[in-house]
MIRODREN-294718 format. One record per residue: x, y, z of N, C-alpha, C, O in turn; residue in three letters. Coordinates in steps of 0.05 Angstrom, whole numbers, padded with zeros to 5 digits, always signed. Last residue first. Layout:
# residues N
XYZXYZXYZXYZALA;...
This chain:
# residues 251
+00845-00364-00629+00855-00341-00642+00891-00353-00631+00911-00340-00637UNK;+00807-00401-00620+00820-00405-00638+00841-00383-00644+00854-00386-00665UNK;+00798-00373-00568+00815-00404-00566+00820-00405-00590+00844-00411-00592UNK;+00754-00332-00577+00783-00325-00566+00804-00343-00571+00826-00335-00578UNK;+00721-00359-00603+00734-00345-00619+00759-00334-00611+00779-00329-00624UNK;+00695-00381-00555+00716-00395-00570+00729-00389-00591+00745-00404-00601UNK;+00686-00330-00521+00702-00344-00509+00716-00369-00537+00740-00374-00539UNK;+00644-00315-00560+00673-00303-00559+00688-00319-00543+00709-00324-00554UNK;+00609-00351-00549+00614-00346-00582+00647-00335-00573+00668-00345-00580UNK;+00598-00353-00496+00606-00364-00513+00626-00364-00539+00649-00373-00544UNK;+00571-00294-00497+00597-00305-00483+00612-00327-00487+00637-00326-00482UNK;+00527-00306-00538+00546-00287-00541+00582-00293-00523+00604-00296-00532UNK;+00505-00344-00490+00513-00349-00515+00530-00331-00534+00548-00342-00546UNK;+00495-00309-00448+00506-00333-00450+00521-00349-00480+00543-00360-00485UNK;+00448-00268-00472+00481-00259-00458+00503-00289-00466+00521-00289-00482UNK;+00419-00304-00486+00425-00286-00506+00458-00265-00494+00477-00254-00504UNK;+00394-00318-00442+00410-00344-00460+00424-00322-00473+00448-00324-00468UNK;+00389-00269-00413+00398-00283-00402+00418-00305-00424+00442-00308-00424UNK;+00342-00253-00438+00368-00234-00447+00393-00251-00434+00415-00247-00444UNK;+00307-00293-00425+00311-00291-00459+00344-00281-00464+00361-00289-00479UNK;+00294-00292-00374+00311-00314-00384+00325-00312-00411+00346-00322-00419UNK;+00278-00237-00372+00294-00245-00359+00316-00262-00374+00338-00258-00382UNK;+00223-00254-00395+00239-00231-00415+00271-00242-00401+00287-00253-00416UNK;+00204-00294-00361+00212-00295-00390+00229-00277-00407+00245-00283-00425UNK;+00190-00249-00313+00217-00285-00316+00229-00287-00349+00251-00283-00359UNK;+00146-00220-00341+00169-00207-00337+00198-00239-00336+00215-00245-00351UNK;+00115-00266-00348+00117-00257-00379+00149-00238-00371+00169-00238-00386UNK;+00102-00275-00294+00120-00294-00320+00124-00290-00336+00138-00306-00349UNK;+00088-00240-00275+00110-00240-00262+00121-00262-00289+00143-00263-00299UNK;+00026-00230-00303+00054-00211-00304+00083-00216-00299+00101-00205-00312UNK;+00015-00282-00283+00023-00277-00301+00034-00255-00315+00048-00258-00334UNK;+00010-00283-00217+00027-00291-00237+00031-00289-00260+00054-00296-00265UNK;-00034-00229-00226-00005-00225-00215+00015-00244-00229+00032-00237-00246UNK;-00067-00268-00238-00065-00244-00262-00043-00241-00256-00026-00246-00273UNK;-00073-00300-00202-00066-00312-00223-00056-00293-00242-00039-00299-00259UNK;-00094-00269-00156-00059-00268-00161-00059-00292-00182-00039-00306-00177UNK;-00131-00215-00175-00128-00242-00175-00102-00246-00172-00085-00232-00183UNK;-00165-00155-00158-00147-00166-00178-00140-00187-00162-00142-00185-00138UNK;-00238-00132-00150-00200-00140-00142-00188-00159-00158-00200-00177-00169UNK;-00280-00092-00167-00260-00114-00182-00241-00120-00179-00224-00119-00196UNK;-00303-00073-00119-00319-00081-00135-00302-00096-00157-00314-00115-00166UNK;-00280-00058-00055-00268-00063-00090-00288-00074-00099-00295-00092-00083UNK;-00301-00022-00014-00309-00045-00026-00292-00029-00055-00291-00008-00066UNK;-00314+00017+00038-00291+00005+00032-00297-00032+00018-00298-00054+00029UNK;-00379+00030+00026-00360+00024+00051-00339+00017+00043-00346-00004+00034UNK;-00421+00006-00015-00408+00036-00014-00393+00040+00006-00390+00064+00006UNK;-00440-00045-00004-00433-00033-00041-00418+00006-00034-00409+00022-00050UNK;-00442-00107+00021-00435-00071+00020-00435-00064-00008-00431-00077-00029UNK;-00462-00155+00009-00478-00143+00007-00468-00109+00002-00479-00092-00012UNK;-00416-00178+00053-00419-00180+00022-00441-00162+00009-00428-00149-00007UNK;-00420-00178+00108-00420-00150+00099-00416-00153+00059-00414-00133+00044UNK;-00415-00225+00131-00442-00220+00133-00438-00182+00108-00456-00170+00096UNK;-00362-00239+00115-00386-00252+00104-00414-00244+00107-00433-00251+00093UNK;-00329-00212+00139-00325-00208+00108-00352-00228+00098-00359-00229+00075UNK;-00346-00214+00189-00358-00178+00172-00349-00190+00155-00364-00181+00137UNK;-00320-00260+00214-00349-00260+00204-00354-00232+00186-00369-00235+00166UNK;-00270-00241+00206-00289-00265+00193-00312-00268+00183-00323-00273+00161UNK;-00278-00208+00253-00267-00198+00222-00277-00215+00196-00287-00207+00175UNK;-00287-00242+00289-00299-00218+00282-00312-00206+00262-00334-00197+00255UNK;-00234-00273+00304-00266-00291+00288-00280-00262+00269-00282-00260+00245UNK;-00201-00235+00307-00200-00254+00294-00230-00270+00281-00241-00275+00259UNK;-00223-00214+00357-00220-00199+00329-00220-00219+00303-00236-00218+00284UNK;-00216-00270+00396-00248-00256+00387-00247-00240+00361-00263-00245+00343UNK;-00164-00275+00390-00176-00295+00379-00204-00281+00374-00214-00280+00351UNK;-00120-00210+00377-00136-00234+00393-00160-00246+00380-00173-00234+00364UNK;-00100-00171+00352-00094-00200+00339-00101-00217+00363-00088-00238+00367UNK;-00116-00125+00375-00126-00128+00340-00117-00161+00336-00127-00175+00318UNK;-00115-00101+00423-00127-00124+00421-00126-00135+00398-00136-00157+00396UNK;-00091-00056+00419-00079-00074+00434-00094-00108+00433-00086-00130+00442UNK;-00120-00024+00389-00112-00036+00369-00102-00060+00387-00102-00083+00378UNK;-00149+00003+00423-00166-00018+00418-00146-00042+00400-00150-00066+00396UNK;-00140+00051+00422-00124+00043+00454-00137+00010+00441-00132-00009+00456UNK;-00165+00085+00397-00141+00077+00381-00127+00059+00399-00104+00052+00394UNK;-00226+00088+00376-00209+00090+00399-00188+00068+00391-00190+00045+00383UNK;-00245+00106+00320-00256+00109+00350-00238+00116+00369-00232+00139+00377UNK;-00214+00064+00294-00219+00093+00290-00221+00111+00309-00204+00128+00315UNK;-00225+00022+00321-00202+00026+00326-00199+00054+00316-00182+00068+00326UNK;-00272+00006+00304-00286+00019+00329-00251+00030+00342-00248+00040+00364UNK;-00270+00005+00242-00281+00020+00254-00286+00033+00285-00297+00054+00291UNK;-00248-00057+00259-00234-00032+00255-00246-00009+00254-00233+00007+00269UNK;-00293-00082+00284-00263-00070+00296-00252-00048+00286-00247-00027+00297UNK;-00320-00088+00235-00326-00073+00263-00312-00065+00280-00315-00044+00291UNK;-00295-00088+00167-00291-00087+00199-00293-00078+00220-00276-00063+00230UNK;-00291-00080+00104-00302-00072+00129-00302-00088+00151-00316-00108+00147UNK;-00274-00097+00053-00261-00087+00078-00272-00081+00099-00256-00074+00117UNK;-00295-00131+00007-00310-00116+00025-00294-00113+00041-00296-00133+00054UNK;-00298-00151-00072-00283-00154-00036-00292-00128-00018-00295-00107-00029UNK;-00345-00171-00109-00334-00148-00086-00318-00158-00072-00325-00177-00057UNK;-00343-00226-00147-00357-00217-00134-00338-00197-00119-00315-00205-00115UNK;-00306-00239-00185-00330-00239-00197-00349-00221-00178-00366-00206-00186UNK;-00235-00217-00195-00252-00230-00176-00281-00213-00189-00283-00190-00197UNK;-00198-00218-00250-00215-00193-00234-00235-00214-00224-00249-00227-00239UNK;-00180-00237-00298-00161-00237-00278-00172-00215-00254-00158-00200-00242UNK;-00219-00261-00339-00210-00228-00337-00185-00221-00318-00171-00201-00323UNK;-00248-00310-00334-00222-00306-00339-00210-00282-00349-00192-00282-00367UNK;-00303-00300-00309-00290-00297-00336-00268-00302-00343-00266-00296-00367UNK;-00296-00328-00256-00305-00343-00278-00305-00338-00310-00305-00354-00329UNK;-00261-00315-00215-00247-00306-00233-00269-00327-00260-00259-00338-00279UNK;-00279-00323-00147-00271-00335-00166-00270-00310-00187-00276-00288-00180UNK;-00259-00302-00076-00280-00302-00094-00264-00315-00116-00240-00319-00112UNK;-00234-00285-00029-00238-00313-00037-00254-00313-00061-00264-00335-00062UNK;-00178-00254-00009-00198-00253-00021-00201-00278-00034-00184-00291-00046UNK;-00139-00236+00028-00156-00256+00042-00181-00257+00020-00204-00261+00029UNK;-00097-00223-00008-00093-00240-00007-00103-00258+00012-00094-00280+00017UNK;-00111-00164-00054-00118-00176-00036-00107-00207-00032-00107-00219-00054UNK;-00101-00126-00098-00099-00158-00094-00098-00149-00074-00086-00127-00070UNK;-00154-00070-00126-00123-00087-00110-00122-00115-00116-00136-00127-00132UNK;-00192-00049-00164-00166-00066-00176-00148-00068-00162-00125-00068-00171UNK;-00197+00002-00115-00205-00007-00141-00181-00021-00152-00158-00013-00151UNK;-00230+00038-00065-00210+00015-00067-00219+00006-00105-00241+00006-00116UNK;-00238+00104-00038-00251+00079-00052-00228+00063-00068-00211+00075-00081UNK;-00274+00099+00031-00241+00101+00013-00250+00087-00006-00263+00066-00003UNK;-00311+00126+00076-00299+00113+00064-00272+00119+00049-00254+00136+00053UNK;-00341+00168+00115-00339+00168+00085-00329+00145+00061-00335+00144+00037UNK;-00348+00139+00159-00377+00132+00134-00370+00147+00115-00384+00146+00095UNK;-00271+00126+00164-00296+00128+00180-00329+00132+00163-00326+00113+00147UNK;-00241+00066+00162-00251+00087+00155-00267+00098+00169-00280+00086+00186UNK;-00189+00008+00145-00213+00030+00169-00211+00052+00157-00192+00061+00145UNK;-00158-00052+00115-00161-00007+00121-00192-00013+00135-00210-00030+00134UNK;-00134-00094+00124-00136-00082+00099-00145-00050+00102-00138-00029+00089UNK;-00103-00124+00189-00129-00108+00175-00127-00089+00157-00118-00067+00164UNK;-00067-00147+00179-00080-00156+00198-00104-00145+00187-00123-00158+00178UNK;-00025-00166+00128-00037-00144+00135-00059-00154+00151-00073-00172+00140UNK;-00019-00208+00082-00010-00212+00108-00009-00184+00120+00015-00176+00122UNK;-00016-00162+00033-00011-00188+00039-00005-00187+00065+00010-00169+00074UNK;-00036-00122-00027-00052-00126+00006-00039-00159+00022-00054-00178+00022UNK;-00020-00086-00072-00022-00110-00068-00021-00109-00033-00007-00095-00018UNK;-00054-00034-00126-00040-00041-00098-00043-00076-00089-00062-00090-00097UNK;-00088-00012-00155-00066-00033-00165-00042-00030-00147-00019-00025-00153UNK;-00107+00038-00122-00114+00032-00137-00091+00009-00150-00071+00022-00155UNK;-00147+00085-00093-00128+00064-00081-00131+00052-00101-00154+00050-00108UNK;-00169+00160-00089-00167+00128-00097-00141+00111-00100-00119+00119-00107UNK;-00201+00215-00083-00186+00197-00080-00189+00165-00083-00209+00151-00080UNK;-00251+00239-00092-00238+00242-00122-00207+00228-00107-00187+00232-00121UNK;-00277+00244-00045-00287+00222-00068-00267+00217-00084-00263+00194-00093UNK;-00240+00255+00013-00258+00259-00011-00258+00241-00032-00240+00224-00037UNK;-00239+00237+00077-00227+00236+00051-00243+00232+00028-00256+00211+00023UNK;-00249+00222+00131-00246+00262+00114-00234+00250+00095-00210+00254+00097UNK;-00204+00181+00154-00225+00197+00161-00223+00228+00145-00207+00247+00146UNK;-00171+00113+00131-00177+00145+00126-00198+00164+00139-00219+00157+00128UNK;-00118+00075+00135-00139+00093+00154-00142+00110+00139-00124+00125+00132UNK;-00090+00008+00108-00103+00044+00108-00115+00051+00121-00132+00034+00127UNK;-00061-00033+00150-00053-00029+00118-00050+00000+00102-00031+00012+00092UNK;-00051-00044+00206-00070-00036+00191-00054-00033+00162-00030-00030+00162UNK;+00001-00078+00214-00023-00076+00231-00052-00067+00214-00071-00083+00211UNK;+00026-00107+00151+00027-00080+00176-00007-00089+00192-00027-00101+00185UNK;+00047-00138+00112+00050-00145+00148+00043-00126+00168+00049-00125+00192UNK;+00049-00101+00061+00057-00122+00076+00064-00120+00113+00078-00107+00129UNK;+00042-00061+00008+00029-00071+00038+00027-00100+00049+00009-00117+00046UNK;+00065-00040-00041+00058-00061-00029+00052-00064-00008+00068-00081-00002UNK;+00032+00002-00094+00048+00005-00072+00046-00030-00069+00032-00044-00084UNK;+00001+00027-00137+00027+00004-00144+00046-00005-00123+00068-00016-00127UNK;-00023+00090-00109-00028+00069-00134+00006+00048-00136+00029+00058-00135UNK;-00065+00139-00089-00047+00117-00078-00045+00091-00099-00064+00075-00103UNK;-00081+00200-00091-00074+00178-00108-00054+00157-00104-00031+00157-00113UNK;-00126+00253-00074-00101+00225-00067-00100+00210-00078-00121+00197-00078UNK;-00151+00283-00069-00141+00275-00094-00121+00269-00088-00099+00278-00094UNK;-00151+00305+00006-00167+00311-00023-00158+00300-00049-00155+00322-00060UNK;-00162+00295+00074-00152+00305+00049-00161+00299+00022-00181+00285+00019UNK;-00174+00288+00132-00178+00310+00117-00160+00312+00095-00141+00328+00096UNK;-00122+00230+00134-00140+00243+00154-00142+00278+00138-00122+00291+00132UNK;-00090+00180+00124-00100+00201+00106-00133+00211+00122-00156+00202+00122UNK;-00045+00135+00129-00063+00151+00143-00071+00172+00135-00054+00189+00140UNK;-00006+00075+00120-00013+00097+00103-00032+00113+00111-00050+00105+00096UNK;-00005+00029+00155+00017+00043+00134+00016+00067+00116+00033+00075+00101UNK;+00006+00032+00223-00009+00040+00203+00004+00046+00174+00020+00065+00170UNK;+00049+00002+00237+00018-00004+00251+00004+00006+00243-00019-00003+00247UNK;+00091-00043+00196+00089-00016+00205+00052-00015+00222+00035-00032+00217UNK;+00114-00083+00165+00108-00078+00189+00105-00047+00207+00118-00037+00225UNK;+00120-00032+00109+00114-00070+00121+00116-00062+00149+00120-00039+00156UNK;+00111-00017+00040+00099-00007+00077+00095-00031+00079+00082-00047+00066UNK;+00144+00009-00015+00144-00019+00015+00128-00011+00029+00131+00014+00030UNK;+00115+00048-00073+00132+00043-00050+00128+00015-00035+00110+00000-00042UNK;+00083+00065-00121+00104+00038-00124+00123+00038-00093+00146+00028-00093UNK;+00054+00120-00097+00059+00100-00116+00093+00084-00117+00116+00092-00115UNK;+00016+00175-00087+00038+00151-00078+00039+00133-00084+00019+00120-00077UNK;+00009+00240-00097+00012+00215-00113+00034+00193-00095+00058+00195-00091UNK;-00032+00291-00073-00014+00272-00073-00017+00251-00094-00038+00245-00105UNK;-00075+00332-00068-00064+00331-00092-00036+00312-00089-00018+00318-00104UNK;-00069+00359-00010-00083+00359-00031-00064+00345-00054-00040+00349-00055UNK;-00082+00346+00060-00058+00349+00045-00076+00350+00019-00099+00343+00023UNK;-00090+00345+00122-00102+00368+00101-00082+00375+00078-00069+00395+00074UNK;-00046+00296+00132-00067+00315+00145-00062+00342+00132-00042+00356+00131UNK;-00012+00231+00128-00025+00261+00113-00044+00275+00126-00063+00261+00132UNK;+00031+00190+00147+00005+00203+00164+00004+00228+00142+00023+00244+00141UNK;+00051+00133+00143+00057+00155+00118+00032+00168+00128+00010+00159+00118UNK;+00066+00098+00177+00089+00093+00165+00081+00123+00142+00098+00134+00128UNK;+00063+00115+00248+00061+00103+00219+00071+00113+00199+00083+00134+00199UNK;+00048+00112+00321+00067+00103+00297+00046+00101+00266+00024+00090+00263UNK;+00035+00107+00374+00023+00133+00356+00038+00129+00330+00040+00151+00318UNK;+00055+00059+00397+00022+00071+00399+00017+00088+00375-00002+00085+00359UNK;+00102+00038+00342+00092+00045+00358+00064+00052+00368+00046+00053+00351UNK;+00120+00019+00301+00100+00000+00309+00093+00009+00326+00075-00004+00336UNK;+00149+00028+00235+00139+00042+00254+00107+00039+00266+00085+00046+00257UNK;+00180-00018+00192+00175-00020+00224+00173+00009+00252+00185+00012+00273UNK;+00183+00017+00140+00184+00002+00146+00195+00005+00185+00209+00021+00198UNK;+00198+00039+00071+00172+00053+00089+00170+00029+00118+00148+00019+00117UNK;+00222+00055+00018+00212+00027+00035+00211+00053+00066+00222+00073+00075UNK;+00194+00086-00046+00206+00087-00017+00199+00063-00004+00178+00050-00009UNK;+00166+00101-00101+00198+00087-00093+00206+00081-00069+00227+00069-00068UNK;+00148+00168-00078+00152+00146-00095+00171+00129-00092+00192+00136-00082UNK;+00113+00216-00068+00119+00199-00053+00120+00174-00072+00100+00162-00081UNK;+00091+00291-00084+00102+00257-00099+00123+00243-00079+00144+00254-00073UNK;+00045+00335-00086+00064+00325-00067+00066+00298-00083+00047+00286-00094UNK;+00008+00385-00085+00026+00372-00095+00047+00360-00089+00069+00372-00087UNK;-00002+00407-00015-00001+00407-00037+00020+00400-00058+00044+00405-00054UNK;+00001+00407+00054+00021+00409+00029+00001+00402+00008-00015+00386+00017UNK;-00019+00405+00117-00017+00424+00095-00002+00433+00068+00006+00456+00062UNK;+00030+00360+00127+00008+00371+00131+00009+00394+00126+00029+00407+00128UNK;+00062+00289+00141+00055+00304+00117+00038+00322+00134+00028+00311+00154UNK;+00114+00251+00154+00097+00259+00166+00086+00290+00148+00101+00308+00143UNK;+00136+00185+00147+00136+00215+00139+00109+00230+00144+00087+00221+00140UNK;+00146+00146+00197+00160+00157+00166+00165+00183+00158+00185+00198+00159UNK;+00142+00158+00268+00132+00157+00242+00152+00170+00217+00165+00191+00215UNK;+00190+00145+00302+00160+00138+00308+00139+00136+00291+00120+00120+00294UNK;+00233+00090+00256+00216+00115+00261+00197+00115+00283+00186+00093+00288UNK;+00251+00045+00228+00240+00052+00264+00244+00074+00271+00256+00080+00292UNK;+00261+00076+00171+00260+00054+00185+00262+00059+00208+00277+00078+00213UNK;+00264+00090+00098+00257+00100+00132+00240+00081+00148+00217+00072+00144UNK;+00293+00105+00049+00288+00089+00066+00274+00098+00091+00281+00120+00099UNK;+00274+00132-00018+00281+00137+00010+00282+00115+00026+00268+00098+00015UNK;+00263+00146-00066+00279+00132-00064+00294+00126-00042+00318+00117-00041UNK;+00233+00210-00061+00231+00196-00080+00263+00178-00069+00283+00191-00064UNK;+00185+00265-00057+00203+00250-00041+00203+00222-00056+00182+00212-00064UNK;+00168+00321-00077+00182+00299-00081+00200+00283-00061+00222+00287-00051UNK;+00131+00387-00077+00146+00364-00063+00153+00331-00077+00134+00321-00088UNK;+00095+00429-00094+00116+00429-00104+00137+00399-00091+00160+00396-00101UNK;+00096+00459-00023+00075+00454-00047+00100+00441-00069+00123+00443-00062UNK;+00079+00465+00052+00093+00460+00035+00077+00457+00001+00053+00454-00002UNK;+00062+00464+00106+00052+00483+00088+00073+00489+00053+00079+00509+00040UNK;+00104+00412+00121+00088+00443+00138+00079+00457+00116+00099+00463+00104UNK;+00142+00347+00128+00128+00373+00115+00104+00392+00124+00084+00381+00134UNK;+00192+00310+00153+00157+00324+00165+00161+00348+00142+00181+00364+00140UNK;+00221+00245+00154+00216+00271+00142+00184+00282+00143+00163+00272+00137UNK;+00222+00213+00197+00238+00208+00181+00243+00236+00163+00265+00246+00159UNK;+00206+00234+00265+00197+00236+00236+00215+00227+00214+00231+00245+00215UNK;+00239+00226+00309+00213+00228+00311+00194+00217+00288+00176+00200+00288UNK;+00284+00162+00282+00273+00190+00291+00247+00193+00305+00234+00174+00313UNK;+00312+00113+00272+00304+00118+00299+00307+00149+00298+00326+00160+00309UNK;+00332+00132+00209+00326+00111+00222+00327+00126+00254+00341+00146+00258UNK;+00328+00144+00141+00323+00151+00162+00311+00132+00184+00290+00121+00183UNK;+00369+00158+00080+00360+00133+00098+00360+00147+00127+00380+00158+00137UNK;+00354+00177+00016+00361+00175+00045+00355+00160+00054+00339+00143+00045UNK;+00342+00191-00033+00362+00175-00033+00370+00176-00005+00394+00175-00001UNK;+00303+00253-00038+00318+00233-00045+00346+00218-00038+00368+00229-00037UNK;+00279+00303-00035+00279+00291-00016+00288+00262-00033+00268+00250-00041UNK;+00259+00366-00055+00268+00341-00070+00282+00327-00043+00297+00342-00029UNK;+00210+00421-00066+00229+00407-00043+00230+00377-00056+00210+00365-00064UNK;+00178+00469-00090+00194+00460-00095+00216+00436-00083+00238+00434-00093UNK;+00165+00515-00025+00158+00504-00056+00189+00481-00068+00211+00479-00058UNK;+00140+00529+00037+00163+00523+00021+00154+00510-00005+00136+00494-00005UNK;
């Protein structure tokens, strides 16, 4: 099927919120989909736009929130994925473009196995996410997220952490593996685990590593320059309403 516009829905306790099949030409844009087994379920499509959407609590065993298989040429951008157990799954695919999303609270954040170079994750924000993404030795390549277990400093004042953030996780790799493992993902041993891989694995340079994650100082200062504009149109309403309210009284 060519051509398919998927907008302004709300899909709740399905199999699939929406499943695509050998599809090209696709838009899905301004959607809800909620306790799903899974969101949306993508395969064999081409050209494909996933935008705008809240994406939210598919927690099941086999649950998530945006599964692609042998998909080409996607763009996902500015959507929710929150509590969801995987929020985004990209198994055999090609020029993926995952960019401005939020990832919040989900079990896993990204999975990818089979995913080619010329994809990329990119000015995405990572919060309270158990685990930031698994892969399998091809990787995913991560560039300019926030991150919100990232500890590094900002010594240029570029708003770009000085040293790599490193995603890697023995767990999570071994949840690739075997998916019966996630039952454990928030016990005290994972926990340390994970800890430890973000310290002993600094060194990665080709595994799921941002080489310049973005800072939430940089964040706040987008968000204040946007407050500002806010407040500006704000006095500028206020005062206009004014003006007429006492031009009304003398009249």
């Amino acid at each position: 099927m060519k051509r398919i516009d998927v907008q302004r829905n709300k899909v709740t306790k399905s199999r699939y919120g929406t499943h695509f099949m050998y599809s090209s030409g696709v838009k899905v844009l301004f959607n809800t989909y909620l306790h799903n087994v899974t969101g949306l379920m993508v395969m064999m499509t081409t050209d494909l736009e996933i935008s705008s959407n809240k994406v939210s609590t598919h927690n099941g065993f086999n649950s998530y929130g945006v599964l692609m298989y042998d998909t080409q040429e996607a763009m996902i951008r500015k959507n929710s994925f929150q509590h969801n157990r995987v929020g985004v799954a990209l198994q055999k695919s090609s020029i993926i473009q995952i960019q401005e999303n939020r990832f919040q609270m989900n079990q896993t954040a990204l999975e990818g196995t089979k995913v080619d170079e010329r994809s990329t994750i990119m000015d995405n924000q990572f919060t309270g996410n158990i685990l930031t993404a698994r892969s399998d030795s091809q990787g995913l390549r991560l560039k300019h997220n926030f991150y919100d277990d990232y500890t590094g400093l900002d010594v240029a004042g570029d708003g770009f952490g000085d040293v790599p953030y490193v995603a890697v996780s023995s767990f999570g790799q071994w949840m690739v593996r075997q998916p019966v493992y996630q039952f454990f993902v928030a016990s005290p041993s994972v926990v340390i685990l994970t800890s430890l891989d973000q310290q002993i694995n600094k060194t990665e340079r080709n595994l799921l590593v941002d080489n310049e994650p973005k800072l939430m100082s940089n964040m706040k200062e987008t968000e204040l320059s946007l407050n500002s504009v806010q407040l500006l149109i704000g006095l500028v309403v206020s005062m206009c309403s004014l003006w007429l309210w006492k031009r009304g009284i003398r009249v």
